[in-house]
Each structure stands twice: as C-alpha cells, then as structure tokens.
MDAnalysis code that builds the backbone (N, CA, C; Angstrom):
import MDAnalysis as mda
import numpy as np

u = mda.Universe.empty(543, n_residues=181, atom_resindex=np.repeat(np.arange(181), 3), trajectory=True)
u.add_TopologyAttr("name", ["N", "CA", "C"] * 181)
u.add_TopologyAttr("resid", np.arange(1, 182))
u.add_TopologyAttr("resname", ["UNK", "UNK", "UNK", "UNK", "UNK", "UNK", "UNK", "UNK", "UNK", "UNK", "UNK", "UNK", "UNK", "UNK", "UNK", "UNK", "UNK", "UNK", "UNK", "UNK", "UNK", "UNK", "UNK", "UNK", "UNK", "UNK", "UNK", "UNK", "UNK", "UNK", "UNK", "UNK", "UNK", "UNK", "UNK", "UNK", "UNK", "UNK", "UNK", "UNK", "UNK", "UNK", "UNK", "UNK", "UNK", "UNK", "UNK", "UNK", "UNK", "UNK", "UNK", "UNK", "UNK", "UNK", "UNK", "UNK", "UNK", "UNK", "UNK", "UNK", "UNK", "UNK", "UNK", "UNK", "UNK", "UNK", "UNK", "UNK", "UNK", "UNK", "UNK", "UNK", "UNK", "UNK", "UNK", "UNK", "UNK", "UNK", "UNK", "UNK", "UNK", "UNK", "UNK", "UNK", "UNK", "UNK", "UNK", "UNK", "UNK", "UNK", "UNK", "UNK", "UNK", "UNK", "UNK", "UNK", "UNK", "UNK", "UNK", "UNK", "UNK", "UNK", "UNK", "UNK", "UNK", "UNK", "UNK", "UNK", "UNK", "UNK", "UNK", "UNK", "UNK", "UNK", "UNK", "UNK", "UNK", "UNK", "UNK", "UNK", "UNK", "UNK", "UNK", "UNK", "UNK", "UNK", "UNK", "UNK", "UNK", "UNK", "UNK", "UNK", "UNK", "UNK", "UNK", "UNK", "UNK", "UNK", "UNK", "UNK", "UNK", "UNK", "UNK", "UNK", "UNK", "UNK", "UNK", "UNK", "UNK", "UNK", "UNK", "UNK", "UNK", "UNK", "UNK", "UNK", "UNK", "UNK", "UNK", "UNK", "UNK", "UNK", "UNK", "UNK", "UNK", "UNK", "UNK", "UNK", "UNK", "UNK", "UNK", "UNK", "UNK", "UNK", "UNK", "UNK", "UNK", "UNK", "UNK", "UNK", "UNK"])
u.atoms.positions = np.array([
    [35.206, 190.623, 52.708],
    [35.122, 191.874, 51.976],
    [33.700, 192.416, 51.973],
    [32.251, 191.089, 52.021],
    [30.967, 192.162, 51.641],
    [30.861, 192.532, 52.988],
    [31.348, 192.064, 54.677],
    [30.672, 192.487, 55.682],
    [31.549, 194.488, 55.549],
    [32.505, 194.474, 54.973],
    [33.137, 196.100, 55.225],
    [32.694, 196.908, 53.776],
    [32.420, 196.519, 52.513],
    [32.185, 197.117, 51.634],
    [30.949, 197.929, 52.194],
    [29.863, 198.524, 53.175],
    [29.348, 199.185, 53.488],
    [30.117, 200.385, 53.987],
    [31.214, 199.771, 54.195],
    [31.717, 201.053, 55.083],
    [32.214, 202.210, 54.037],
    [32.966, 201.739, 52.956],
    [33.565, 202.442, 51.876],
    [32.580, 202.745, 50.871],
    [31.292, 202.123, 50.865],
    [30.597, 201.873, 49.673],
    [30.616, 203.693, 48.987],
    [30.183, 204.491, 50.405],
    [29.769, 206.163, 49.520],
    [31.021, 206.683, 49.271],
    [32.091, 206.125, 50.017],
    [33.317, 207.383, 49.258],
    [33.703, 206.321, 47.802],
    [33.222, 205.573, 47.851],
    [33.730, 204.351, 46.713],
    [32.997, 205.412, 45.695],
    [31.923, 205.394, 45.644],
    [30.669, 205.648, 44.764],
    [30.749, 207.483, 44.023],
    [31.048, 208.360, 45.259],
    [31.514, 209.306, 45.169],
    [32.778, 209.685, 44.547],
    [33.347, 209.128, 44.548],
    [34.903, 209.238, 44.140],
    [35.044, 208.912, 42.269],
    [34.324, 207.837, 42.172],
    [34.048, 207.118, 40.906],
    [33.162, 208.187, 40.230],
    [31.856, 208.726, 40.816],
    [31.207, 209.470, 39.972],
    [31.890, 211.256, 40.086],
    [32.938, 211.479, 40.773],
    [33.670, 213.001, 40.718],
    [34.729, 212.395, 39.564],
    [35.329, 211.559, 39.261],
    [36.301, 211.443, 38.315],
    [35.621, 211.170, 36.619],
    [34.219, 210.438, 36.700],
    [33.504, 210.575, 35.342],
    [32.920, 212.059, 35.112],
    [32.863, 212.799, 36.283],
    [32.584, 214.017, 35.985],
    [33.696, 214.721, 35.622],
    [34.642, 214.165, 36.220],
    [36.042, 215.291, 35.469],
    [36.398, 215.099, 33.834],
    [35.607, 213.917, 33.793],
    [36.526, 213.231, 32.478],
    [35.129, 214.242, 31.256],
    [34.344, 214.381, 31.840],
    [33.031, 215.077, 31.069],
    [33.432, 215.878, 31.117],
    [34.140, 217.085, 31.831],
    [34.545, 218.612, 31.782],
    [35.654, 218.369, 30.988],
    [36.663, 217.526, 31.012],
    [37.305, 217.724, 29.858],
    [37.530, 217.232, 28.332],
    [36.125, 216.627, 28.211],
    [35.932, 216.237, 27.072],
    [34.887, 217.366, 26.647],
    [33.978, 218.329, 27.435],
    [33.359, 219.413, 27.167],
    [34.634, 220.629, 26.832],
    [35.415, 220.533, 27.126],
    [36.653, 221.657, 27.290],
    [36.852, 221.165, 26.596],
    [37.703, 220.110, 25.826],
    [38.218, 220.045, 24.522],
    [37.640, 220.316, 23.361],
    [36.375, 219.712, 23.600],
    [35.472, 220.339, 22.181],
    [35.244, 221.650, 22.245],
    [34.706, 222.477, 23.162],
    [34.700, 223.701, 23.401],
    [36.219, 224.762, 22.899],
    [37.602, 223.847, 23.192],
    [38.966, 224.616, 22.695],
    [39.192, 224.746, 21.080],
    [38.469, 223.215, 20.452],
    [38.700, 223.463, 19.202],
    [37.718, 223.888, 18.712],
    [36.834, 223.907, 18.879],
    [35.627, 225.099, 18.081],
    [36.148, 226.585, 18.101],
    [36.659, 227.156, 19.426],
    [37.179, 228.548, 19.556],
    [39.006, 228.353, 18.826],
    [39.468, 227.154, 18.340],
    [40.886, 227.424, 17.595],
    [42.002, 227.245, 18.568],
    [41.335, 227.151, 19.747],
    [42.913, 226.878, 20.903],
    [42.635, 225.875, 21.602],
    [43.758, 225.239, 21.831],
    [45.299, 225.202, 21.069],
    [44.563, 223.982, 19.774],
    [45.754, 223.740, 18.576],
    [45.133, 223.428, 17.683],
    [45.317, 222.118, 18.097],
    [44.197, 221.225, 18.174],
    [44.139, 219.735, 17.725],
    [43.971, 219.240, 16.491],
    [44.069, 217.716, 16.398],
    [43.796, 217.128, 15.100],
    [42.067, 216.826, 15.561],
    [41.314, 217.110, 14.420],
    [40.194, 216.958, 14.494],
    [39.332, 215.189, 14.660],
    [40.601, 214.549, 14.302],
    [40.710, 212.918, 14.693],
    [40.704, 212.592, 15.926],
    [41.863, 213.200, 16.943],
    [41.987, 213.178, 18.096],
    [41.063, 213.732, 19.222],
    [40.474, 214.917, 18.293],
    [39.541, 215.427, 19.216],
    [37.639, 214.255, 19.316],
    [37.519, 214.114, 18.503],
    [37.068, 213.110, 18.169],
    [36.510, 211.838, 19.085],
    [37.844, 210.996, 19.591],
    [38.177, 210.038, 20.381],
    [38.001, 210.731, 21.548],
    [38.402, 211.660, 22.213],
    [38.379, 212.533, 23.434],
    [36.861, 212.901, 23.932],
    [36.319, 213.279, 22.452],
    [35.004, 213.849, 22.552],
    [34.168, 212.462, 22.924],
    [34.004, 211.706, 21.962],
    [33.469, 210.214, 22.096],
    [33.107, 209.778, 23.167],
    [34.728, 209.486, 24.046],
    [34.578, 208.945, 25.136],
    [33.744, 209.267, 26.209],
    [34.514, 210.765, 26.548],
    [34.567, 211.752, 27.641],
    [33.015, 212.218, 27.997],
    [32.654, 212.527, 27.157],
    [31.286, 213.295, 27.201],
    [29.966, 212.625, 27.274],
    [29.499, 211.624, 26.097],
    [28.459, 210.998, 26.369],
    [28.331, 209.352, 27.720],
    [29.553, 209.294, 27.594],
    [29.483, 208.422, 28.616],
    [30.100, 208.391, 30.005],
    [30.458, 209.640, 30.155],
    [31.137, 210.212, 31.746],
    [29.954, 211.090, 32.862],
    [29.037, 211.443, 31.694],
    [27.818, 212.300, 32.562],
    [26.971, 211.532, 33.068],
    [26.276, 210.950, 32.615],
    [24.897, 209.790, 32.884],
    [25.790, 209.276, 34.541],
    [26.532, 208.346, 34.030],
    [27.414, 207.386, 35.250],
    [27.754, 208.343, 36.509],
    [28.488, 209.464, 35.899],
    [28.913, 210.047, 36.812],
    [28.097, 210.590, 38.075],
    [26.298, 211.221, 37.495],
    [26.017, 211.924, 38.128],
    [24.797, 210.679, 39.099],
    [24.881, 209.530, 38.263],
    [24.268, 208.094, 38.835],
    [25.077, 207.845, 40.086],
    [26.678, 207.770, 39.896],
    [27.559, 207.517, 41.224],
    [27.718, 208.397, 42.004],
    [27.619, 209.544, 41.917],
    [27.043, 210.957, 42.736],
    [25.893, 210.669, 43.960],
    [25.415, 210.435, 42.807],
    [23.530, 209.962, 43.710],
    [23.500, 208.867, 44.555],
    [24.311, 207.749, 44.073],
    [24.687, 206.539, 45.222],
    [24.993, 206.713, 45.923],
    [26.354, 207.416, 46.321],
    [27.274, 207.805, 47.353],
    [26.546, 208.800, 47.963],
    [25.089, 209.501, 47.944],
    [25.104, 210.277, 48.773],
    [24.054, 209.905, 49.310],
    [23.084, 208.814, 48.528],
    [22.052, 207.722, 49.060],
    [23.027, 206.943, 50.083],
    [23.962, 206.521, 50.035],
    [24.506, 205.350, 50.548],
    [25.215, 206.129, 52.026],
    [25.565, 207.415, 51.889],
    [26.188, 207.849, 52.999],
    [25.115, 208.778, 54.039],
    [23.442, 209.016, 53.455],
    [22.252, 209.008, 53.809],
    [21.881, 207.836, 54.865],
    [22.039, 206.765, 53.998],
    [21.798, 205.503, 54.920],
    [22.575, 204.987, 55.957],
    [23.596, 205.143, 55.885],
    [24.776, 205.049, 56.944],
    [24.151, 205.796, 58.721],
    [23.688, 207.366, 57.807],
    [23.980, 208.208, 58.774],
    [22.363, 207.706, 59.572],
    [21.090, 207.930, 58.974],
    [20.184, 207.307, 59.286],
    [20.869, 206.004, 59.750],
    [21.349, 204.950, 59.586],
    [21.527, 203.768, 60.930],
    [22.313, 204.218, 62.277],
    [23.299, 204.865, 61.930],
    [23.570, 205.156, 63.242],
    [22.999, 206.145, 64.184],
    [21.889, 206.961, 63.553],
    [20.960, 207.773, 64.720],
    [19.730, 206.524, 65.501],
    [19.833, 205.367, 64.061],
    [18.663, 204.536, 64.761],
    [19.545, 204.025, 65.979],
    [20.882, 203.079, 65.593],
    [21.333, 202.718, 66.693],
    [21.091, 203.279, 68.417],
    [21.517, 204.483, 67.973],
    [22.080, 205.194, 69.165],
    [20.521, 205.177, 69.824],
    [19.653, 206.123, 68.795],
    [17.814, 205.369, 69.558],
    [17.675, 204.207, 70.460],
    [17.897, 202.932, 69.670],
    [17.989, 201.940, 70.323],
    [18.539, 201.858, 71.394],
    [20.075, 201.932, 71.254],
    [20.332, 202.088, 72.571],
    [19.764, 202.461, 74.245],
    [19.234, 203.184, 73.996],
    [18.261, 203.972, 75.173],
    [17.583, 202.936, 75.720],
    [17.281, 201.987, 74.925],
    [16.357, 201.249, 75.679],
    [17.454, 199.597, 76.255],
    [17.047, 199.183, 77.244],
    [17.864, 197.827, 77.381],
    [16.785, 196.510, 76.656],
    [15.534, 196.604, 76.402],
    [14.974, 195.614, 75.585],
    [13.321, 196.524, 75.096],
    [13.186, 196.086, 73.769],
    [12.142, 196.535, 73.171],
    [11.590, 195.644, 72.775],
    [10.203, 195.437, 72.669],
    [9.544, 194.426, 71.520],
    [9.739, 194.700, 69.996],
    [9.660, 194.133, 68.967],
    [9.622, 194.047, 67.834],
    [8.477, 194.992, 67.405],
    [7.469, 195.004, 67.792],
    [5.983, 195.380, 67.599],
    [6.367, 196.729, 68.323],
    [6.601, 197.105, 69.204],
    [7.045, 198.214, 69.817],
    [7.802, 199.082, 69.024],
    [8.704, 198.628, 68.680],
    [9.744, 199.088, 67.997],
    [8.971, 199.809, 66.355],
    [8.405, 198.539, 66.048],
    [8.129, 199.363, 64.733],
    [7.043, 200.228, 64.914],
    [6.262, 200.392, 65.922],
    [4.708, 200.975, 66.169],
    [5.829, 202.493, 66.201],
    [6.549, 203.000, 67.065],
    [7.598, 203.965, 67.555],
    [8.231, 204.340, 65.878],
    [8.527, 203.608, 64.891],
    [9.011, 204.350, 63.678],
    [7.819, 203.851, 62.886],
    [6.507, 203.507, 63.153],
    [6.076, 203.874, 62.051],
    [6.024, 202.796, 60.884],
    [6.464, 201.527, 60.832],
    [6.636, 200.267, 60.305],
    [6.055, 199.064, 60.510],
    [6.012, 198.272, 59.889],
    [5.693, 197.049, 60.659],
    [7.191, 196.496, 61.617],
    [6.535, 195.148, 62.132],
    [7.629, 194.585, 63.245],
    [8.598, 194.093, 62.706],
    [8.591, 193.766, 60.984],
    [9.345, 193.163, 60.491],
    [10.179, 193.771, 59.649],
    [9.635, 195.030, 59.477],
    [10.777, 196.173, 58.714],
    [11.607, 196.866, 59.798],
    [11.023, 197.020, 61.021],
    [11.684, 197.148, 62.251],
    [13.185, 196.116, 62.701],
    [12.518, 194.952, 62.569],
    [13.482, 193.911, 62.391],
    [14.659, 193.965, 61.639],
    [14.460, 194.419, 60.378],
    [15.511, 194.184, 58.857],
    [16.029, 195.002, 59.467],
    [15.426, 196.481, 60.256],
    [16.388, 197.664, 60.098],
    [17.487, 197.771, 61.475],
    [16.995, 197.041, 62.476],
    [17.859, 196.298, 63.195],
    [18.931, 195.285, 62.832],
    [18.559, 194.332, 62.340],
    [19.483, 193.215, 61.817],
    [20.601, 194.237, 61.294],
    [20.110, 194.682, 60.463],
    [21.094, 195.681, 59.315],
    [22.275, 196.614, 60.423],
    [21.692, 197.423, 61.660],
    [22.405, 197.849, 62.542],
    [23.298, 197.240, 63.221],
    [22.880, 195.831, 63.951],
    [23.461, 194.907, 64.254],
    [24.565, 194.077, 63.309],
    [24.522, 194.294, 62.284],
    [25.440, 193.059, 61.268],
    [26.626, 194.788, 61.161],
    [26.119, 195.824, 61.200],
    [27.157, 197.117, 61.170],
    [27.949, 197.253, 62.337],
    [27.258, 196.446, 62.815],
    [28.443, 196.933, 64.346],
    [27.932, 198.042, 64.745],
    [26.839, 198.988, 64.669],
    [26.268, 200.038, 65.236],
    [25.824, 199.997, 66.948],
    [24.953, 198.841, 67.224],
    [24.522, 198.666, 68.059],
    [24.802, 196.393, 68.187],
    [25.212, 196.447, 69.946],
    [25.176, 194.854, 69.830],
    [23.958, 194.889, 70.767],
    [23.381, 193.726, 70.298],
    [22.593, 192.917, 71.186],
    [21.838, 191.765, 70.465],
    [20.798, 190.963, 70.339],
    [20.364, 189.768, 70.006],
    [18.829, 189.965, 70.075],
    [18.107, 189.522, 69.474],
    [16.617, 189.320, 69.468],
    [16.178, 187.935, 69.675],
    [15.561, 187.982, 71.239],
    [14.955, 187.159, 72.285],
    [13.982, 186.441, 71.124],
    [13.780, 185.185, 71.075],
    [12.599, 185.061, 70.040],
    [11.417, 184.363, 70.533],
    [12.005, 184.336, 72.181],
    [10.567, 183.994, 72.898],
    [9.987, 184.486, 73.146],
    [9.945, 186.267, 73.074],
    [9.619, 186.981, 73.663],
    [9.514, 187.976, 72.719],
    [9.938, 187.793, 71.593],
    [10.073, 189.141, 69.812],
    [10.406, 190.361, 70.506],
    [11.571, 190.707, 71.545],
    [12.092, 191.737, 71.616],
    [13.919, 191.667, 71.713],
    [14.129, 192.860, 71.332],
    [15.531, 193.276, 70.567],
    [15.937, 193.246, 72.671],
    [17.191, 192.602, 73.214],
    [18.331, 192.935, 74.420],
    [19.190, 193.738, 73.718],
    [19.965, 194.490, 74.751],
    [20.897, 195.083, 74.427],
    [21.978, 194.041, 74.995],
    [23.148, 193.940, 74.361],
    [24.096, 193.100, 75.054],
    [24.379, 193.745, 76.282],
    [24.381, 194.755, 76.529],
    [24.952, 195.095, 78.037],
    [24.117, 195.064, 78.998],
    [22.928, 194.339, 78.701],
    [21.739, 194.569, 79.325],
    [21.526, 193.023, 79.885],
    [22.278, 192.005, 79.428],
    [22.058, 190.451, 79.654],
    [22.371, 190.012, 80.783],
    [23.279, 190.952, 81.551],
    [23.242, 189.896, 83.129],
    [22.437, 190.659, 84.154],
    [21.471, 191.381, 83.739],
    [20.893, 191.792, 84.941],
    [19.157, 191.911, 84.487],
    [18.868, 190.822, 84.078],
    [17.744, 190.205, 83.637],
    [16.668, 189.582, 84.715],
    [16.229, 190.080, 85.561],
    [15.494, 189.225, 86.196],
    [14.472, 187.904, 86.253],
    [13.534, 187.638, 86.862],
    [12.234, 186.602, 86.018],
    [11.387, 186.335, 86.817],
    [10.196, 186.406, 86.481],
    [8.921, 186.067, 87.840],
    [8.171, 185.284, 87.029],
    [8.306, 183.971, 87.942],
    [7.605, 182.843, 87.365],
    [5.903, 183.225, 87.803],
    [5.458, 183.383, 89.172],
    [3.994, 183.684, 88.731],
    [3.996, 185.147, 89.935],
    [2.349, 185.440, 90.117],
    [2.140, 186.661, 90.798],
    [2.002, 185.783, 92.270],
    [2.825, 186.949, 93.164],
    [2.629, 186.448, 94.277],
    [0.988, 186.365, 95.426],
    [0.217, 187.168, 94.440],
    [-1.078, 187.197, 95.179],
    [-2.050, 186.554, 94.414],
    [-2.708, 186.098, 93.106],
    [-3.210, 185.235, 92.876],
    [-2.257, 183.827, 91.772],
    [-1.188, 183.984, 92.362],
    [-0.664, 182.983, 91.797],
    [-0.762, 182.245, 89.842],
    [-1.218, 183.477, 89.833],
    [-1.186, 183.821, 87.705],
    [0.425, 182.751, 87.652],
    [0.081, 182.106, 86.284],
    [1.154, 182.272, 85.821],
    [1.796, 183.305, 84.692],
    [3.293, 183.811, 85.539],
    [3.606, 184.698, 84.452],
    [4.596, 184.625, 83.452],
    [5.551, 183.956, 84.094],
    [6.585, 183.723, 83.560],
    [7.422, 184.323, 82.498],
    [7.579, 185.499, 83.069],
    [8.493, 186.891, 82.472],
    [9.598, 187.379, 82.836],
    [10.211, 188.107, 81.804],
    [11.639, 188.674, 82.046],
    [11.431, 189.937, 82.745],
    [11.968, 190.492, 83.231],
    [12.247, 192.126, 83.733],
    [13.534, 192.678, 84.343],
    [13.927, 193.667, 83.937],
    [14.933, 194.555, 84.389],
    [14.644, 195.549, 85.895],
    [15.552, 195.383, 86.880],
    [15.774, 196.222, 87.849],
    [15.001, 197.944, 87.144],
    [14.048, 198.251, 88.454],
    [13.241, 199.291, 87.666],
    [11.910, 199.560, 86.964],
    [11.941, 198.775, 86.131],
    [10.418, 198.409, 85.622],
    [9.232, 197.784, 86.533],
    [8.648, 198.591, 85.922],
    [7.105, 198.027, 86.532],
    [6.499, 197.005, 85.846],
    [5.887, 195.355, 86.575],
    [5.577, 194.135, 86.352],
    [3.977, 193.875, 86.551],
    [2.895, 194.340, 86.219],
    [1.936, 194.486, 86.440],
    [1.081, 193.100, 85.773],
    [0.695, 191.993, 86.955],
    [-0.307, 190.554, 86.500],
    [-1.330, 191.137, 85.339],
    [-1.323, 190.342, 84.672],
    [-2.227, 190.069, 83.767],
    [-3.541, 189.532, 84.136],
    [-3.697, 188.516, 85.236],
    [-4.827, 188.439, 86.007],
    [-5.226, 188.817, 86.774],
    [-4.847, 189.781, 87.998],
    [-5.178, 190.710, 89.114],
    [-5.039, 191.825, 89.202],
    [-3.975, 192.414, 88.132],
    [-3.614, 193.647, 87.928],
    [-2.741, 194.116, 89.022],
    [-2.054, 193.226, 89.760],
    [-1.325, 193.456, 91.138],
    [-0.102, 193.986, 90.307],
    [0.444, 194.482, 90.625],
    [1.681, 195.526, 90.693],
    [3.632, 194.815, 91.748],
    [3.762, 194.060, 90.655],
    [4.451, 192.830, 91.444],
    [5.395, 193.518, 91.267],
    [6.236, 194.095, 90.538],
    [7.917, 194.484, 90.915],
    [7.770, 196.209, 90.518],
    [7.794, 196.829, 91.679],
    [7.586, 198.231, 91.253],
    [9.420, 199.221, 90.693],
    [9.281, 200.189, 90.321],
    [10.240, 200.894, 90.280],
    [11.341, 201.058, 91.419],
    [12.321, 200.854, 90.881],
    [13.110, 201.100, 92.472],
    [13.578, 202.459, 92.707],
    [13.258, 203.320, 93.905],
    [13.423, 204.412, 94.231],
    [14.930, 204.600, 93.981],
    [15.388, 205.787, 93.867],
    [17.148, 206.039, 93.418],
    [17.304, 206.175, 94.705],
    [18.589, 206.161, 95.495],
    [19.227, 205.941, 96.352],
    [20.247, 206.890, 96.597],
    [20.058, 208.231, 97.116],
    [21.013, 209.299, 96.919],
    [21.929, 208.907, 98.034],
    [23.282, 208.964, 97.628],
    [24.021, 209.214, 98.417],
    [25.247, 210.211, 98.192],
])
C-alpha cells in the first residue's frame, strides 16, 4: 500500500479538503438561514451544525487543499525530471546535481524517489557515482588502458562518446559518424 499511496496521495488530499469545505459552507449557510428566519430551526440543532461544521471544517479543509496541490506539484515536477533524465544513457551524480543546481546527494534522493515511482528505470553504478539508464546496459563498452601511452584507464563508454586519456590527452574512442542510408 505505501509503494502506491503516492499515486492517490493529491486526489486523496483534495477530495478530503473539498468535502470539509462543503461541510463549512453549510454550517456557514445554516447559521446565516437562521439569523435571516428561513426555514425555522431549533436553535439547539442549529447549534450542533454550527459547532461542528464551521470551526473545524475550514482550517483542515483549506490545509488538505494545500497538500493535494503540493503533492500533485511534486508528482508533476518528478516526472519532467524523469523524462530529463532520460535523455541521457548515464550521468554522474555530481553532474547531475551541478545541472539542477544541488548537491550530488539531493540529486541522488531526487532520483531514488523517481526510480522507486516507476518514472524512470535504471540503477546507480557505485563505482563510478553515475545514474545507467536500464536500456542503456547492454551496450556498455570498456577500455582498460590508452592505446598510445598505455595509461591505465579502465572505463566505461557508450558507442559515440568521446574517451579522451587522462595522461596523454589522446583521443581514444571518437564519435561515430552517422551512417546515412
């Protein structure tokens, strides 16, 4: 139940605070009918109506208002991050948050959080502190060192990217030209 209660949480929240608001309009309407004489109540009954309805249907109501529209705020913000993410087939952690503005580790939470939604799949490499995309895992390459001064490098890379030594600055796996046909 807690991995889906995100999903319902704002119409949950919304729904709860539109019905304490109804119950406030008509506990404002009732007191409002018998002050003007229509229709006649017992001033006992109105009372209990008033009690309830009014001081304790507004506060809550306009509190569960504000949740549900915080909560369906946050929803919508994760799935624009997702879809962001997406774009990329692997990011660093540090990358990631430098790009929103965060540290690597609020970057992280706000991933995890996407990931546990089912927004976006993939896994965070932790040898490497960057986010894969799952569809991105079988076409992973790896260059153990540089072929001209024999650096060790021992890195991942994707078809495409540019692999540039850390000790020679040699330019080991360049972009691959597109292939029109």
């Amino acid at each position: 139940m807690s991995s889906t209660w995100w999903r319902a949480r704002d119409s949950v929240y919304l729904s709860l605070g539109a019905v304490l608001l109804v119950l406030f309009g008509l506990g404002v309407a009732s007191g409002v009918s018998y002050y003007f004489g229509y229709p006649r109540l017992d001033p006992g009954f109105l009372g209990i109506i008033t009690a309830f309805c009014v001081p304790t249907a507004l506060v809550p109501g306009v509190v569960f208002i504000l949740l549900g529209l915080r909560a369906r705020r946050r929803e919508r913000d994760l799935v624009e991050f997702a879809a962001w993410v997406k774009t990329y087939r692997r990011i660093s952690l540090q990358n990631l948050g430098g790009k929103l503005g965060r540290s690597a580790f609020e970057a992280e939470k706000l991933l995890v959080e996407a990931v546990d939604r089912g927004f976006v799949k993939g896994f965070i490499d932790r040898t490497s502190e960057e986010f894969v995309l799952q569809e991105a895992v079988g076409e992973e390459l790896f260059i153990e060192s540089c072929p001209r001064c024999r650096g060790n490098i021992r890195q991942r890379y994707f078809r495409g990217e540019t692999i540039v030594c850390p000790y020679c600055s040699a330019v080991i796996a360049q972009k691959q030209p597109t292939n029109p046909r």
